[in-house]
N, C-alpha and C positions, 0 to 999 in steps of 0.2 A: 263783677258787678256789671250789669245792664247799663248801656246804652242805650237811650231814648231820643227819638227824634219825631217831632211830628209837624207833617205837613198840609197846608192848606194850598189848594191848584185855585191862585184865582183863575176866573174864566172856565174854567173847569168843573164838570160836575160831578169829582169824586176827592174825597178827602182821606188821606193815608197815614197811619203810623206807623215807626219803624223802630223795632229795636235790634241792638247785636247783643250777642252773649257768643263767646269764642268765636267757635267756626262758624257757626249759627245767625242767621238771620228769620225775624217776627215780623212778620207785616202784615197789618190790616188795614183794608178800604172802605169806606163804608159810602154810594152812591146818591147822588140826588135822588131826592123822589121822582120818578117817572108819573105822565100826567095820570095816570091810575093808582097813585102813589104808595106804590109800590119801592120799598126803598131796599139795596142789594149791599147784603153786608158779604166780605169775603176775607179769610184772612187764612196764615201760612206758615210753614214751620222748614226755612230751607239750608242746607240739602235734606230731598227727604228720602235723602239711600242710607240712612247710615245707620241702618239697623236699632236697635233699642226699642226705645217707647218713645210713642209723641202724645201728646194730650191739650186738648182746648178746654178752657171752663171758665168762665166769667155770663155775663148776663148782656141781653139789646135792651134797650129803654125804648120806648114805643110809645106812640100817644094814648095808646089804648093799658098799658100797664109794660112787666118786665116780661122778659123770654129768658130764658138758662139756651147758655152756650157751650157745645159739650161733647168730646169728640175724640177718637183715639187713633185718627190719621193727621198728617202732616197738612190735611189743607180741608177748611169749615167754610161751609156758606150757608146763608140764608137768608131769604128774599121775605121779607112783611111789610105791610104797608104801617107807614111814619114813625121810622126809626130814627131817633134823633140822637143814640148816644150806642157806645160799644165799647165794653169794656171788657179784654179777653187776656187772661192769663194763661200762657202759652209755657209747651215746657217739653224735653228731651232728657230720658235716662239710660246708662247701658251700665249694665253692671261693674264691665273691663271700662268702660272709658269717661265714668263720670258723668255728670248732667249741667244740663244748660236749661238756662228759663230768663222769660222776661214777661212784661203785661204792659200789653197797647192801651191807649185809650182814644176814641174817634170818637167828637160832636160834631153833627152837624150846625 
């Protein structure tokens, strides 16, 4: 079972969630909006040596509607302007060694 943790940086203009699954650590950031607002979503699947499959898939909430988040490396970004939510299910499989998964959730 995942662990979940999520953190808000007062003073700070990035907000982080974190989950463990075994060895495995999820974490995603999702930044203030920049005065162009521009907001920087970034998240991670670590260690990412350990062969198998990695995978990202969940959706950004935007003021302007959703985005799909979707990916089959250990680390996703994506920069849109006024992203206010992220919600990303993260996951690792190897045939010999089992799979690991968790899902972040960031609001700004």
């Amino acid at each position: 079972m995942a662990v979940v943790a999520t953190l808000a940086v007062t003073g700070s203009a990035a907000r982080t969630s974190t989950a463990y699954d075994g060895p495995f650590t999820f974490s995603s950031t999702l930044s203030a909006p920049a005065p162009n607002y521009t907001t920087y979503y970034t998240s991670s699947i670590s260690p990412a040596n350990m062969g198998g499959s990695y995978n990202h898939q969940g959706t950004l909430y935007t003021s302007s509607g959703t985005k799909g988040i979707g990916g089959a490396n250990p680390f996703y970004s994506n920069s849109t302007a006024g992203i206010t939510k992220a919600v990303d299910h993260m996951a690792w499989y190897s045939s010999s060694q089992g799979s690991a998964y968790a899902t972040t959730t960031v609001t700004w």
